[in-house]
N, C-alpha and C positions, 0 to 999 in steps of 0.2 A: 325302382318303384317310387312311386311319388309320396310324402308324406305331408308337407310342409304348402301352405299355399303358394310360397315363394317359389316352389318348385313349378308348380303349373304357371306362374308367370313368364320364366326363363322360359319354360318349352314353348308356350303360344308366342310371345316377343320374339324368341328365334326364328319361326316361323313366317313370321311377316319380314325378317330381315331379308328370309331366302327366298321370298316372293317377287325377289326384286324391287322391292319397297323404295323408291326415295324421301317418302317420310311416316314416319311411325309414331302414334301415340299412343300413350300409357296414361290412363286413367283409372284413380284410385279412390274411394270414396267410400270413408268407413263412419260408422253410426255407434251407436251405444248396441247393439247387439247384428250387426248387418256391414259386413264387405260387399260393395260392387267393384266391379273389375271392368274396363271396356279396353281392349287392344283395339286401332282401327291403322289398316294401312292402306296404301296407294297402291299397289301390286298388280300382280298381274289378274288374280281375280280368280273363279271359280266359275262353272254355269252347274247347273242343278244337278245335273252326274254326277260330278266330280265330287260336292258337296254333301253328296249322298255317301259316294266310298268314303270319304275322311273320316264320315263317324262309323264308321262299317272296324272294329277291331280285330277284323281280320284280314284287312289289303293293306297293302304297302305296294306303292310305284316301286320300290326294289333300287330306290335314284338317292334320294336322301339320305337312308341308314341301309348301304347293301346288303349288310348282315341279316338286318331285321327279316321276318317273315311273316308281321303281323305290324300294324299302325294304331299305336295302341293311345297316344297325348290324349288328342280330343275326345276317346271313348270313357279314357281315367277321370278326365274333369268332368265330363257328364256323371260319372257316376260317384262322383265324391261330391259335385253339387248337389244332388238329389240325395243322396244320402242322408244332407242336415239340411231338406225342405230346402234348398238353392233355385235358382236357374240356369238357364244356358239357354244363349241364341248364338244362330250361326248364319251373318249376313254376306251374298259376297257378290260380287258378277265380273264377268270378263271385261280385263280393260280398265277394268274402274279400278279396284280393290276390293278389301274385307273386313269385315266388323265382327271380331268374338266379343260378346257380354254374357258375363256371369254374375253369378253374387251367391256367399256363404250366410248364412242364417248362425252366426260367431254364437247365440245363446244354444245350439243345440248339441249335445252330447257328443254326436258323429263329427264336427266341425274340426276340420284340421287344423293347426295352429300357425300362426306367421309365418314363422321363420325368420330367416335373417333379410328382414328387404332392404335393407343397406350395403350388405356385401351382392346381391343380387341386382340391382340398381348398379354398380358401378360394375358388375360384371358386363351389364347389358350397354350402358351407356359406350363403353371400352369395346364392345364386342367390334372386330372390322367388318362386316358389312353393315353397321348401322352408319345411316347418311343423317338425313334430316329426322332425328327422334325426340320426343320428347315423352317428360314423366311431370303430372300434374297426380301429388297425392294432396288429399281434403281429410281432417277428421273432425266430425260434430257431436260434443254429446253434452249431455246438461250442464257439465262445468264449463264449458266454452269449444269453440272451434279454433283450426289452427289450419293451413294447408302452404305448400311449398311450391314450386315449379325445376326440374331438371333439363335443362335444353343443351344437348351438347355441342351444337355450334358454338353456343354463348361460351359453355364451360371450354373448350377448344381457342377462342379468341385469350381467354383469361391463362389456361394453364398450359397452354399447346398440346399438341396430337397424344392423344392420350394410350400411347405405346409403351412409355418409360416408366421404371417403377419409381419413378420421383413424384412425374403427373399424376400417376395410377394412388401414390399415397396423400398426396395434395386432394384430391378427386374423395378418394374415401374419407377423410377429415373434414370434408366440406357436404357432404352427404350425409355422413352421423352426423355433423352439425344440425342441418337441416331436422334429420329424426327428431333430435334430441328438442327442439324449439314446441314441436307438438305434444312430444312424449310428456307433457304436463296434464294434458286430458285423459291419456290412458288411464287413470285412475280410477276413472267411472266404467272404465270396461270392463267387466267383468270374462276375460276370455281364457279359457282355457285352463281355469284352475280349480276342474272339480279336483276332488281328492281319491285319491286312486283305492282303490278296495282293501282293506284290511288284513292282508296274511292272517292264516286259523290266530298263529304265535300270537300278531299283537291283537286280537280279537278278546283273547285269555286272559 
């Protein structure tokens, strides 16, 4: 079950891997109380049937996960984006490719928390079917803006084929790096730190 927004990342970016995708973007764009998210790939595409089943949680092609008997990704992020007032669209056509956008409303209660998008980034970057991908994350908020870019050809030319766990550690240090250049505005965000309810005991 998905918890974490990094998790809905990894399943929609998988997705466009196994679409046949020869390029993939990740677009990330966070505000003082607002994530947008846009996945867009080059794949093989969807016509309006098929786009109809995928939000349907209860089909599965039975091709992807043969165990599954239910297709549940894109029904979880609809319903965890609407849950904290979010969106979801679902663009796609035959031939062309695909476009998921969403975005979490980060001030509302139901809003589920980051997670680790560092360790997720470099899972996906590393993932083998990712060809031409790329990760452009943005954050703006009253104390200033900061945004980075992940291309892994680029990163590929610099650390080589990122199968080793040399690369794979060179790759995650240069990614927290990255975090960590923005992580100076997180300040002003206020995410995910209401305070959890009271036990009767410490109420007393």
């Amino acid at each position: 079950m998905h918890i974490c927004i990094d998790d809905y990342l990894l399943d929609i970016v998988q997705n466009s891997f196994e679409a046949d995708s020869s390029q993939v973007e990740l677009l990330i764009d966070q505000t003082e109380d607002r994530l947008d998210c846009t996945v867009r790939d080059n794949g093989k595409g969807m016509d309006a049937e098929v786009q109809k089943r995928v939000l349907d949680p209860f089909y599965t092609d039975g091709k992807k996960h043969s165990t599954r008997k239910v297709g549940l990704g894109l029904p979880f992020l609809i319903q965890a984006c609407e849950a904290c007032e979010g969106t979801f669209a679902l663009h796609s056509e035959v031939g062309v490719g695909t476009t998921v956008e969403f975005s979490f409303n980060l001030a509302h209660l139901d809003a589920p928390p980051l997670g680790d998008l560092c360790a997720t980034f470099v899972i996906l970057l590393a993932h083998p079917l990712a060809k031409g991908f790329v990760i452009k994350r943005t954050i703006s908020t009253q104390k200033g803006s900061g945004s980075y870019q992940l291309d892994k050809l680029e990163l590929e030319e610099v650390l080589g084929s990122l199968t080793t766990s040399g690369t794979l550690n060179l790759l995650k240090e240069y990614v927290t790096s990255q975090e960590e250049d923005v992580r100076q505005y997180y300040a002003s965000l206020n995410l995910h730190k209401q305070k959890a309810p009271l036990s009767k005991q410490q109420e007393m």
